[in-house]
MARVO-826277 format. One record per residue: residue number from 1; residue in three letters; z negated, x, y negated of N, C-alpha, C in turn. Coordinates in pm, 1 decimal, always signed. Each point is the difference from the previous one (the first is absolute). Layout:
% MARVO-826277
 doke mifi     n_pz     n_px     n_py    ca_pz    ca_px    ca_py     c_pz     c_px     c_py
  NUM  ALA        Z        X        Y        Z        X        Y        Z        X        Y
...
This chain:
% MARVO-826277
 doke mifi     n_pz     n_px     n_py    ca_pz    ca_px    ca_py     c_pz     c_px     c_py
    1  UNK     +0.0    +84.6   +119.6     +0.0    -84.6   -119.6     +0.0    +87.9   -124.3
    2  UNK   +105.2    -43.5    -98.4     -0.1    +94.3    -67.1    -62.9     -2.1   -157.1
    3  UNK    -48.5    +53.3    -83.0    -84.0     +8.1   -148.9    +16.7   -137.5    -52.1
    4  UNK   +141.7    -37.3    -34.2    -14.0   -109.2    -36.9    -32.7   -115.7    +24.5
    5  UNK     -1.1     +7.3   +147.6    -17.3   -129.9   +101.3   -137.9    -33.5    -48.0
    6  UNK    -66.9   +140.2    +30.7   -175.6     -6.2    +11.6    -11.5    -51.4   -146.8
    7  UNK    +67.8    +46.6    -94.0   -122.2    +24.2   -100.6    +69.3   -226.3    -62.0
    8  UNK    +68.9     +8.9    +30.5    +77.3   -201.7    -48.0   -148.6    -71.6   +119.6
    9  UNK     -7.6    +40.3   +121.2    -71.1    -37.3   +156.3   -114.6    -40.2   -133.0
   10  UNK    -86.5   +154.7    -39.9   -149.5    -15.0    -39.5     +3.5   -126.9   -132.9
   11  UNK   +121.1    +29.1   -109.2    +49.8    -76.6   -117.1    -36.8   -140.6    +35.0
   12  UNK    +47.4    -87.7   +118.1    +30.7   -159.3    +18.6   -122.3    +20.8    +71.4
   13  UNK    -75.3    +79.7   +115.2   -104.4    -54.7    +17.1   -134.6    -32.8    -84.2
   14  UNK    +31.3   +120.5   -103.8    -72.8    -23.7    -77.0    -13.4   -106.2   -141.8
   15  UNK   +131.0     -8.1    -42.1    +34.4   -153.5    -61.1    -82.2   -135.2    +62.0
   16  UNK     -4.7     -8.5   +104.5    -15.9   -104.9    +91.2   -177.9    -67.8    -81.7
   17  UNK    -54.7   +131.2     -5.9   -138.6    -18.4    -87.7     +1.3    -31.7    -95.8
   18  UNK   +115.2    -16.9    -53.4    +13.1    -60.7   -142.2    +48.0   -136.5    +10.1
   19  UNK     -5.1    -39.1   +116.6    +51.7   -162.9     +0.2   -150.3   -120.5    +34.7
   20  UNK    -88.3   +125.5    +80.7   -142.5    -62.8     -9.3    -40.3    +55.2    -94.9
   21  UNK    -33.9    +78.8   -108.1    -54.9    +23.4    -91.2    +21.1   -115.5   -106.4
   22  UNK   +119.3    -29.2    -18.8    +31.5   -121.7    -97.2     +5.4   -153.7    +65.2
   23  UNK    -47.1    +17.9   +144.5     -1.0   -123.9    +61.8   +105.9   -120.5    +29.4
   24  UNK   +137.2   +101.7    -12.3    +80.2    -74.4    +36.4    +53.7    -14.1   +134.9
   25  UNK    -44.4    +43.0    +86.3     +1.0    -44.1   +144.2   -139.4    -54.6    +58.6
   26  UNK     +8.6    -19.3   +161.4   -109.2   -111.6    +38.6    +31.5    +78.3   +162.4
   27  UNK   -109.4    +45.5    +88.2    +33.7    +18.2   +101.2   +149.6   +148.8    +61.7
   28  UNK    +88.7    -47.0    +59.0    +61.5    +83.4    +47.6   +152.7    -30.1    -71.8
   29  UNK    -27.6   -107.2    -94.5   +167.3    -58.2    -67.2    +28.3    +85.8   -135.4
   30  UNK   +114.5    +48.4     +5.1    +39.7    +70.9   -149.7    +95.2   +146.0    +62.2
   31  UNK    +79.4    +44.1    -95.6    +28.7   +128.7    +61.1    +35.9    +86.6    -93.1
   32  UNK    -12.1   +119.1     +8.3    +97.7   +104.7   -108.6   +116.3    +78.5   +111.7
   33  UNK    +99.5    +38.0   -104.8    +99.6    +77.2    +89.6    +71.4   +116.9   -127.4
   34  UNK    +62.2    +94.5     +0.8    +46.6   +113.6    -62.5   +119.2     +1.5    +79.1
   35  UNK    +93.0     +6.1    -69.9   +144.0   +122.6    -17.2    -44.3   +134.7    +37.2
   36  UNK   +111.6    +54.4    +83.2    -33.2   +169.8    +27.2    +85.1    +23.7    -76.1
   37  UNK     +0.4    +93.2   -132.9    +76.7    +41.7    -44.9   +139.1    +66.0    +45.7
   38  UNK    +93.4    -45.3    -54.3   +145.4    +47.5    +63.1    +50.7     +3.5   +144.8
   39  UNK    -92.2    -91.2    +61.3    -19.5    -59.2   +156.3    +11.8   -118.1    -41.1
   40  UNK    +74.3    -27.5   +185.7    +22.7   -190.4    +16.0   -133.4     +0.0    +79.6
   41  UNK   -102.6    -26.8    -81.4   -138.5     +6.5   +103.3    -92.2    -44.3    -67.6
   42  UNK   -118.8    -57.3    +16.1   -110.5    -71.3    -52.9    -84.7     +2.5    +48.7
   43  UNK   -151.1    +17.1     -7.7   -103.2    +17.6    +10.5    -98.2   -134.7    -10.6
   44  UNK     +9.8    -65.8    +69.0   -114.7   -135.0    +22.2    -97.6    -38.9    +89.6
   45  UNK   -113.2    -71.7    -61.3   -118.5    -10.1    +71.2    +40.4    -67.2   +142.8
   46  UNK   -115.7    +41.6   +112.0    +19.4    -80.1   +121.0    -39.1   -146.8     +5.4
   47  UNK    +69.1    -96.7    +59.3    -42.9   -126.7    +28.9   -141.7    -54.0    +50.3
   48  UNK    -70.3    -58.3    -66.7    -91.0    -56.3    +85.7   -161.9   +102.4    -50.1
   49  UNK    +38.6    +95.1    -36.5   -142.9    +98.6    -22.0    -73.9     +9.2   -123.5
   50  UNK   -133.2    -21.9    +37.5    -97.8    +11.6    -98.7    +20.6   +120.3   -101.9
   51  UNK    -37.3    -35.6   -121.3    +35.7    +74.3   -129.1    -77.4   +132.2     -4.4
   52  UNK   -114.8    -18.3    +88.4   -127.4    +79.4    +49.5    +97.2    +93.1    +89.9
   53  UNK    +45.8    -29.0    +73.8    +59.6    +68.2   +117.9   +131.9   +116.5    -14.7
   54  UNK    +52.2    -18.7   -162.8   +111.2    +63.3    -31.9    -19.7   +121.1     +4.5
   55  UNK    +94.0    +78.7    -13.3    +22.7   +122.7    -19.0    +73.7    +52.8    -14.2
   56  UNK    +72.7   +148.4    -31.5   +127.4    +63.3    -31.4   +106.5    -36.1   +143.8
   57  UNK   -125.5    +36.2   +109.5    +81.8    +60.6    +95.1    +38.4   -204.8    +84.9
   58  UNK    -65.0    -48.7    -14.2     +2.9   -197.9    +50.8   +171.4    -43.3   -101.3
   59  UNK    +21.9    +83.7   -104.9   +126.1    -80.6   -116.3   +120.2     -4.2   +135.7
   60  UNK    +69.2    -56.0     -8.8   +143.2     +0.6   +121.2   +106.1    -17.3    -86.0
   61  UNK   +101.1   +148.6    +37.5   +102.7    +38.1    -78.2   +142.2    -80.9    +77.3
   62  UNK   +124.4    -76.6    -95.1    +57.7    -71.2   +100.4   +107.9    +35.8   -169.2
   63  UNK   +134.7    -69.2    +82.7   +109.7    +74.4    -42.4    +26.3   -173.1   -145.4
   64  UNK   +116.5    +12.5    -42.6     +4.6   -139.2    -53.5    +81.5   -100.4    +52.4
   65  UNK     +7.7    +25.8   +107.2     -2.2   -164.1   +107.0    -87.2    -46.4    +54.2
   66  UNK   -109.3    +89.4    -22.0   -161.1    -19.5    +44.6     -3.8    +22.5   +180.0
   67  UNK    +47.4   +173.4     +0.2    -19.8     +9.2   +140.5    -65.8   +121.0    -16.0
   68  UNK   -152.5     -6.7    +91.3    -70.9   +144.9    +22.6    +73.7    +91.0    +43.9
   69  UNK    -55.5    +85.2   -166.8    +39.6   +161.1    +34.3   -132.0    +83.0    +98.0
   70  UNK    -73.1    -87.1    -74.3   -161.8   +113.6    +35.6   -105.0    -93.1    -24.4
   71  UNK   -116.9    +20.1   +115.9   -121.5    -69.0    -28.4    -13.4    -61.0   +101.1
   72  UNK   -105.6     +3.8    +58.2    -45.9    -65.7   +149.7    -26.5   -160.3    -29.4
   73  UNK    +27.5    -50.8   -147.9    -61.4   -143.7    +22.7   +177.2    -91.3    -54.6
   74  UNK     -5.5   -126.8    +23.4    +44.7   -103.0    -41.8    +49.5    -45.5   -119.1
   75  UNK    +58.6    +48.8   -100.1    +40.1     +1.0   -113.1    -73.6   -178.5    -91.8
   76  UNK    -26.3     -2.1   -109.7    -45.1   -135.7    -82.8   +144.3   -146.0    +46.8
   77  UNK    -78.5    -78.2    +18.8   +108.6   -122.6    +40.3    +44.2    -12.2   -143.5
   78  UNK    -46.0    +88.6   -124.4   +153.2    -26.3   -100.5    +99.4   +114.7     -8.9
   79  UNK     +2.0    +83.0    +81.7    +82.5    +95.5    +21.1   +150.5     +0.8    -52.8
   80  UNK    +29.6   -163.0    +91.1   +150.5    +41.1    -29.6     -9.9    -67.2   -163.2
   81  UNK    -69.8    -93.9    -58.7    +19.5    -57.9   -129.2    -20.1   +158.7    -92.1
   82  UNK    -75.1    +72.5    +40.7     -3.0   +166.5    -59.9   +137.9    +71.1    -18.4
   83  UNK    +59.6    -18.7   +103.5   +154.1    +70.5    +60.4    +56.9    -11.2    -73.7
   84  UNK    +21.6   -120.7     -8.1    +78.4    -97.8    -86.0    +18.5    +35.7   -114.4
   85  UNK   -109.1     +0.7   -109.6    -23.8    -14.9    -76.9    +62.8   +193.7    -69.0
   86  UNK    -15.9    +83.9    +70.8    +32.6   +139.3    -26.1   +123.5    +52.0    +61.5
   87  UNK    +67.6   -109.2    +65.6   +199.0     +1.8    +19.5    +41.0     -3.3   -138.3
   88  UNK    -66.8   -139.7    -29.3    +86.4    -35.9   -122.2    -65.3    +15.9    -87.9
   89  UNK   -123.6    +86.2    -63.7    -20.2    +24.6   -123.2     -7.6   +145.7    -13.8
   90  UNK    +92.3    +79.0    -27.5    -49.3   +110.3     +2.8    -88.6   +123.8    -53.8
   91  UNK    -47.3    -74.2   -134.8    -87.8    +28.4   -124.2   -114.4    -35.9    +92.3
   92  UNK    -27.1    -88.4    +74.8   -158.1    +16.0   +109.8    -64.7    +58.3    +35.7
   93  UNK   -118.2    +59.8    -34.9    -41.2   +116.5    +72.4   -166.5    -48.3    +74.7
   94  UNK    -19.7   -157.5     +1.0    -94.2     -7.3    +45.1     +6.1   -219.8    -12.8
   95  UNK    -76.1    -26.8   +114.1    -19.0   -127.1     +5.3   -115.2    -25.3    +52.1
   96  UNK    -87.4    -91.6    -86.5   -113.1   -105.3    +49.0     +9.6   -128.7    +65.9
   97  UNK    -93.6    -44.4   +114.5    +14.9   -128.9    -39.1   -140.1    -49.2    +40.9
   98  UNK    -31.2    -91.8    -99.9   -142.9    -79.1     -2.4    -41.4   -110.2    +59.3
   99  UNK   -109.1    -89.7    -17.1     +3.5   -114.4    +17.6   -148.4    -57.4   -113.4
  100  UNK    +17.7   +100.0    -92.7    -93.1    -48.4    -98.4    -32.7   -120.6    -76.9
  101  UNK   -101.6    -55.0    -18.2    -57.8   -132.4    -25.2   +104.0    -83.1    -89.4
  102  UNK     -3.7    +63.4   -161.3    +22.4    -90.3    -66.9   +154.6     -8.3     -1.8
  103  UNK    +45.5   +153.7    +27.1   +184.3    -27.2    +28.9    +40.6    -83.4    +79.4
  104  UNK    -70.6    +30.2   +127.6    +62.1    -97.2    +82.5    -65.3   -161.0     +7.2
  105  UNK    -47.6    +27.1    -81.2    -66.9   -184.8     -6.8   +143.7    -39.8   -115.2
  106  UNK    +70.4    +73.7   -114.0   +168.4    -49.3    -54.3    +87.6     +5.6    +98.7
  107  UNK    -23.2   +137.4   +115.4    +86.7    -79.2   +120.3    +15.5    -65.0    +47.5
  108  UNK   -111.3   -122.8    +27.1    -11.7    -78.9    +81.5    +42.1   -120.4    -95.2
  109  UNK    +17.5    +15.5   -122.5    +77.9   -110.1    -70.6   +119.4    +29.4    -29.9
  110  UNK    +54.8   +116.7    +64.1   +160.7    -28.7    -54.8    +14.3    +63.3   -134.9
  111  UNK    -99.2    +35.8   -109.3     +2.4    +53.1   -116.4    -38.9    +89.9    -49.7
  112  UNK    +75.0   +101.6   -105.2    +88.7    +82.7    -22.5   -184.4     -3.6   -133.6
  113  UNK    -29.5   +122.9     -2.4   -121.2    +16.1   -109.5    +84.8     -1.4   -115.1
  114  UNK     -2.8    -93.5   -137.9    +74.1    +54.0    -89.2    -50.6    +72.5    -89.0
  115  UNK    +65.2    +41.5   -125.0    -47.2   +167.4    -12.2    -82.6    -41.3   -144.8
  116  UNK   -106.8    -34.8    -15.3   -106.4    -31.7   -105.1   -108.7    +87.5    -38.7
  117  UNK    +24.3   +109.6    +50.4    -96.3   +141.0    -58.9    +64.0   +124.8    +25.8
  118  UNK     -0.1    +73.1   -122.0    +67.7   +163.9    -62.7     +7.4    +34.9   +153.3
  119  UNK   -142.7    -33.2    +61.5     -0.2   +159.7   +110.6   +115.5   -111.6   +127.9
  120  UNK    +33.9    -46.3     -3.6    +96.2    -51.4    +96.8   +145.2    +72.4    -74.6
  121  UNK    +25.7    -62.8   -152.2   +121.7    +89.1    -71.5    +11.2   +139.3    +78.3
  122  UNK   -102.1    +31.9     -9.0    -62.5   +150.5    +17.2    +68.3    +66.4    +72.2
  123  UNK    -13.5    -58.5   +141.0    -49.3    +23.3   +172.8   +128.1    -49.1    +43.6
  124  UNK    +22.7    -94.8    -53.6   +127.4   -116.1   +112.7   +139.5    -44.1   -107.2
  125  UNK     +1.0    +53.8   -118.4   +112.6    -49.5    -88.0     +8.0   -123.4    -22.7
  126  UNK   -125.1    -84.7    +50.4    +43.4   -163.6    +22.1    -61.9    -48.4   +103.9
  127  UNK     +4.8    -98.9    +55.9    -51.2    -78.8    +94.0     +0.5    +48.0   +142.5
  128  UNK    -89.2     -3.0    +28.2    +12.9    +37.0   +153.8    +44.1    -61.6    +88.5
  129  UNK   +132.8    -23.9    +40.5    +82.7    -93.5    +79.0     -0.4    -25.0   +118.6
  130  UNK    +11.8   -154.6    +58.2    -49.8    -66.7   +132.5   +138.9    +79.3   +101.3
  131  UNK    -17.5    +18.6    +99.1    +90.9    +20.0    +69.3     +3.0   -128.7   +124.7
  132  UNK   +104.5    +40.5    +87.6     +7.4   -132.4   +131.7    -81.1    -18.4    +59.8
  133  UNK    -70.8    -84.5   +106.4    -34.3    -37.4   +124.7    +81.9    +95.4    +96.7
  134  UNK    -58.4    +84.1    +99.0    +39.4   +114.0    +65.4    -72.9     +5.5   +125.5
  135  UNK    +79.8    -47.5    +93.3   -117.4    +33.2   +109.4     +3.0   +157.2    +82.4
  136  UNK   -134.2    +25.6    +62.7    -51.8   +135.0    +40.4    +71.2    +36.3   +107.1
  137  UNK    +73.2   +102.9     -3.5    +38.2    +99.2    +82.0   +110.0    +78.6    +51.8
  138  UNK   +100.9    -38.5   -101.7   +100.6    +46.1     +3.4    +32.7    +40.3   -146.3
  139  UNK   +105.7    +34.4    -52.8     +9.7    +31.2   -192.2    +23.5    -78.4    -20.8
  140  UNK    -11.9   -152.4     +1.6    -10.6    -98.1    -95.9    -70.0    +45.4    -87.9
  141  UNK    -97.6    +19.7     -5.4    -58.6    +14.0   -156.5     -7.6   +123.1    -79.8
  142  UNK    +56.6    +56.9    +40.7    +80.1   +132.2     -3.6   +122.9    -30.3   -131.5
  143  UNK    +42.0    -66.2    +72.6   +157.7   -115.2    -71.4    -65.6    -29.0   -112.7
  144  UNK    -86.4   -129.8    +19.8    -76.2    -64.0    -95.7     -6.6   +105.5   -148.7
  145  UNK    -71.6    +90.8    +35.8   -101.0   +108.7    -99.9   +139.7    +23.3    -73.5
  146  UNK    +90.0    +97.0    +69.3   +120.5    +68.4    -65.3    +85.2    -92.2    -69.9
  147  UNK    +23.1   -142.9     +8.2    +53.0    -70.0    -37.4    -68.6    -50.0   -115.5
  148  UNK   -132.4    -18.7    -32.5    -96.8    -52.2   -114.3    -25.5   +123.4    -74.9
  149  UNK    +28.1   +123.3    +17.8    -66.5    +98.1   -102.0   +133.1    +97.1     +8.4
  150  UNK    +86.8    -10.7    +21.8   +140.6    +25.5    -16.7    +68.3    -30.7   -146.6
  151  UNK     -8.2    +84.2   -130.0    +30.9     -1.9    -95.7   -130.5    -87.2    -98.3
  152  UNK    -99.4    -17.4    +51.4   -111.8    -25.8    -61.6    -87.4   +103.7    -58.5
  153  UNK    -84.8     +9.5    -64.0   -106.7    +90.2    -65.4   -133.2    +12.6   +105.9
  154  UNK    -15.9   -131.1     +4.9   -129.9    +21.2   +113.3    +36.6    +91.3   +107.8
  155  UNK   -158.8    +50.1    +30.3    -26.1    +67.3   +114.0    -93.6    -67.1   +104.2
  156  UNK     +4.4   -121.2    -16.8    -63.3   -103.5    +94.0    +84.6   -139.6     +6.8
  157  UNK     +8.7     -6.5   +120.0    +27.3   -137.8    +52.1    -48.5    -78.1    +88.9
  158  UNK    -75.8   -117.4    -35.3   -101.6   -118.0    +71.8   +118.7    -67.4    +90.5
  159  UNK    -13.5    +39.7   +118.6    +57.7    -76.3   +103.7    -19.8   -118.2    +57.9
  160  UNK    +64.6   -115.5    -26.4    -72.2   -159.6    +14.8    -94.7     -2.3   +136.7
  161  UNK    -44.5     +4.2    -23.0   -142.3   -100.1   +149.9    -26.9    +95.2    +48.0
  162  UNK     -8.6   +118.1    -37.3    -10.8   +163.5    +51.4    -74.5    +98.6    -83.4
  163  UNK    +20.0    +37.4    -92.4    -96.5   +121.9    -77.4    +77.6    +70.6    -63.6
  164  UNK    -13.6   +121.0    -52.6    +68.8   +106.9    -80.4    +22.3    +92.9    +86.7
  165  UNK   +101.8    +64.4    -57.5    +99.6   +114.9     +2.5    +22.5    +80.1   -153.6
  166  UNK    -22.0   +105.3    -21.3    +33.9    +96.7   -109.7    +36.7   +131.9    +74.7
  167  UNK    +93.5    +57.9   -123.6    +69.8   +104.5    +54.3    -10.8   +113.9   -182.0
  168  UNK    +17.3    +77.5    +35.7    -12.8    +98.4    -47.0    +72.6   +150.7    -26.8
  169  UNK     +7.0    +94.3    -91.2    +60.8   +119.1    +53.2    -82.1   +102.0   +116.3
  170  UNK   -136.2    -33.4     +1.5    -52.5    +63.9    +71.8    -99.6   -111.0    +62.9
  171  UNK    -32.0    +44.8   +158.9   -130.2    -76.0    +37.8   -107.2    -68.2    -78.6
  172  UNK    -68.3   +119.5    -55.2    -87.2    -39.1   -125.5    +46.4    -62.6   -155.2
  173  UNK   +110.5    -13.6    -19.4    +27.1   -109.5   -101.3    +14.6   -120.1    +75.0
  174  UNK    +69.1     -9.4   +117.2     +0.2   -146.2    +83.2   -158.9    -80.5    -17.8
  175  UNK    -60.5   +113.1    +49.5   -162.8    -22.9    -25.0    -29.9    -82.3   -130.3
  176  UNK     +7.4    +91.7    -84.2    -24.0    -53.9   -131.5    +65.2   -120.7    -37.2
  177  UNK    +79.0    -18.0    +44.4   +104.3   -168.8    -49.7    -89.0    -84.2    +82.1
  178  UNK    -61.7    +19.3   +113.5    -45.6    -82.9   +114.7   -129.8    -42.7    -88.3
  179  UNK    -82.4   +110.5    -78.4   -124.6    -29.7    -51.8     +3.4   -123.2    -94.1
  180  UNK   +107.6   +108.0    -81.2    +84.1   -107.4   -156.2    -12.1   -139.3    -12.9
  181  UNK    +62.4    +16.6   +170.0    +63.4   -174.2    +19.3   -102.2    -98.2    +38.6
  182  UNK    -95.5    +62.1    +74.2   -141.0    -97.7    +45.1    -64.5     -5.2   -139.1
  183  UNK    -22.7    +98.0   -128.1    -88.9    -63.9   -128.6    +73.1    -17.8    -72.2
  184  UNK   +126.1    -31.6    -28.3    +67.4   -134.7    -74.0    -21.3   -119.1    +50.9
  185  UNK    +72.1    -14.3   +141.7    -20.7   -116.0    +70.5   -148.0    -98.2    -14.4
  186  UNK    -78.7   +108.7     +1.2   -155.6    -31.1    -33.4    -22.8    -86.2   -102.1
  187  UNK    +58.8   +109.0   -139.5    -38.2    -31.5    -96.0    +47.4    -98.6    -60.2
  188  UNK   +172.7    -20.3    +48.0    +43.8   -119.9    -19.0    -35.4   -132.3    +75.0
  189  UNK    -57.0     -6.0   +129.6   -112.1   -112.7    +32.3    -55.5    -64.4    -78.6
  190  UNK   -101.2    +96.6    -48.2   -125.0     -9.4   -106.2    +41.4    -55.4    -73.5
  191  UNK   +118.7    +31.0    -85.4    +96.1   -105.8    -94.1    +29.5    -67.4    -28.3
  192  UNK    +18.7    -11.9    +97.4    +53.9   -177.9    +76.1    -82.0    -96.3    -33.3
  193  UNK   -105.4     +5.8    +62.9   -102.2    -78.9    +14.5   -114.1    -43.3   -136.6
  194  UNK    +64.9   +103.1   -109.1    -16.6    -51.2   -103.2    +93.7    -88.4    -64.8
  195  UNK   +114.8    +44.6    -11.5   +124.9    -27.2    -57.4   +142.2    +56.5    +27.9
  196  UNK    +84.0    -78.3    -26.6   +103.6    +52.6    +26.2    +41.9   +152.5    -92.9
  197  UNK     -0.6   +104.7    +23.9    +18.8   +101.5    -27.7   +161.9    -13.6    -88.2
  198  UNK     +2.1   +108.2    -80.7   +126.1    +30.3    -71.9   +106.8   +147.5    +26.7
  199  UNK    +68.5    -37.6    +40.9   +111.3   +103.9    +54.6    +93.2    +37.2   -130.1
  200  UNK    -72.9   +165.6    +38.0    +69.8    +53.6   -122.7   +164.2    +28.6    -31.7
  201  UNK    +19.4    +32.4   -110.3   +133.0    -21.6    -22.9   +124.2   +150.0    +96.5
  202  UNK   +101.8    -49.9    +29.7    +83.7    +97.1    +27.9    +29.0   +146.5    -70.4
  203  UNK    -27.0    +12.9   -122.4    +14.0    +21.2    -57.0   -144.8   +137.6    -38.5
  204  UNK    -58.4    -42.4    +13.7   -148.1    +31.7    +33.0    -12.8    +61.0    +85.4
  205  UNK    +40.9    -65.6   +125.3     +7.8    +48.0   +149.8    +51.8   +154.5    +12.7
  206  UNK   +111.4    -13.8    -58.3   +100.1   +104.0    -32.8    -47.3   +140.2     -7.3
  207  UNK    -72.4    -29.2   -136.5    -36.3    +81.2    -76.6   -133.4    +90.8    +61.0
  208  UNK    -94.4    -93.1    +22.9   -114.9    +58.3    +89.7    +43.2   +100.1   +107.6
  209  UNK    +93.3    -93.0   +103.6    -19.8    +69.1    +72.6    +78.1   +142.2    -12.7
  210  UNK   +108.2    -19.0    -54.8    +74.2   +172.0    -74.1   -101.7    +87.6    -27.1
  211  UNK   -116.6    -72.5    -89.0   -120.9   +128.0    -55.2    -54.6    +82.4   +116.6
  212  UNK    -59.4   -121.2    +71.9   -112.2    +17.1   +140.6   +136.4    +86.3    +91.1
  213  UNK    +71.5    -52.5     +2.5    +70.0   +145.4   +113.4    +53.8   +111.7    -78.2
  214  UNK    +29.0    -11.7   -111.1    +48.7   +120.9    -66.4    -69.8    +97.9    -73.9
  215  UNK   -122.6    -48.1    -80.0    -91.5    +62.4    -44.0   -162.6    +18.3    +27.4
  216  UNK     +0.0    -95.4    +56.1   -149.1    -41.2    +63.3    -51.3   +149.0    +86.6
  217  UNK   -156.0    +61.1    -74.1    -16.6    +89.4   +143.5    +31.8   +173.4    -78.6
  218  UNK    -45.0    +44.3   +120.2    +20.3   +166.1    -36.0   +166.8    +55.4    +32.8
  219  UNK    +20.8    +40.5    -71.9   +128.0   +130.6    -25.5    +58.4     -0.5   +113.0
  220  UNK    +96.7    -89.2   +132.2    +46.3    +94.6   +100.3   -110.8   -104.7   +142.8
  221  UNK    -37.9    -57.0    -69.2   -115.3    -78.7   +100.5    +28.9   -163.3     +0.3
  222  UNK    -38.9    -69.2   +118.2    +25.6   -158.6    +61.5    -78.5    -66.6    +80.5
């Protein structure tokens, strides 16, 4: 196994702590996966195993048709929606997928968060958009994802009756969209339930988010 394998292996297992740290998984559901650089190859968690149980050497390396290269375990039953998703995007360098509270409680209605606070401008260019009904286990939702965030700004897409998916240039920005997207979703709840919230202008949208990716932050840093 070679430097890079290991050092992406330790990268996603160790991401994985960042999905219970922010509490967006429950049990053994959720996954991270990485791009091998300048390889048709990916690095994703095993199916079925406690978050406790991970490790560099437990990640299972599989090609992008989602067939083991390496790793004694069972690749994540979203594998091939992973595959998928890094055929056809090639700016990908990393994919989440969640099943966090308040996102997927807009999944389960079919609706699309609309974009009523800066840090959504920010984060997502706009609304964080519903994607299809997709059932598990083949790249259907694979399809789904690439087809809803295919010339979009977001880096998250709420998959109807299913949960999130974000993608990223790297593992750890996938991460970060995954966080993003559970405290908007949140916060736009909270919103709700006061009032109907106000969706800011296009225009606005625009503009924010140009700052936040173009200037936002240290010199050379994301």
């Amino acid at each position: 196994m070679d430097t890079v394998l290991n050092e992406l292996r330790a990268e996603v297992a160790r991401l994985h702590a960042e999905l219970l740290r922010w509490e967006l998984v429950v049990w053994t559901a959720g996954n991270i996966s990485a791009r091998v650089p300048g390889r048709d190859l990916m690095v994703i968690k095993p199916s079925g195993i406690s978050y406790d149980e991970l490790t560099p050497e437990s990640m299972v390396v599989t090609d992008l048709d989602g067939k083991v290269v390496e790793g004694d375990r069972a690749p994540s039953s979203d594998t091939a929606a992973h595959a998928y998703v890094y055929r056809h995007m090639p700016h990908v360098g990393g994919v989440v997928h969640t099943h966090s509270t308040y996102a997927t409680a807009w999944s389960a209605r079919g609706e699309a968060i609309p974009c009523s606070l800066t840090m959504m401008a920010d984060e997502f260019g706009g609304e964080v958009p519903i994607g299809p009904f997709a059932r598990i286990g083949d790249d259907s939702i694979g399809q789904g994802i690439v087809e809803t965030l295919t010339d979009h700004r977001s880096p998250a897409v709420l998959m109807k009756n299913h949960g999130v998916f974000t993608i990223g240039r790297s593992a750890k920005a996938a991460v970060k969209a995954a966080v993003m997207c559970e405290e908007v979703a949140r916060t736009m709840h909270v919103a709700r339930q006061i009032g109907e919230p106000t969706v800011i202008a296009p225009d606005d949208v625009d503009a924010l988010y140009a700052r936040y990716q173009n200037a936002y932050g240290q010199t050379g840093s994301k």
